[in-house]
C-alpha positions in Angstrom: 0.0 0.0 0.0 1.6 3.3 -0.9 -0.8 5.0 1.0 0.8 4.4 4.3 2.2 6.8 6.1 5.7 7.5 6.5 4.9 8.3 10.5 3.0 5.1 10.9 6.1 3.0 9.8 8.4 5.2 11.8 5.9 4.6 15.0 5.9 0.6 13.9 9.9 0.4 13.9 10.1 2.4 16.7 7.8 0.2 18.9 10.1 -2.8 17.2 13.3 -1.1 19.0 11.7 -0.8 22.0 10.2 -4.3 22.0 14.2 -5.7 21.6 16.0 -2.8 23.7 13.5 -3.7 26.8 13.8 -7.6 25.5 17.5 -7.3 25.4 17.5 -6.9 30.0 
């Protein structure tokens, strides 16, 4: 879909980071 937003797949590899930064303790 090209009709995603660039913010909404920012906010979706953010969350990803955050999932495997707090994952990583």
């Amino acid at each position: 879909d090209a009709s995603i937003d660039q913010s909404e797949v920012l906010n979706r590899i953010v969350s990803s980071v955050c999932t495997l930064l707090t994952k990583d303790e």
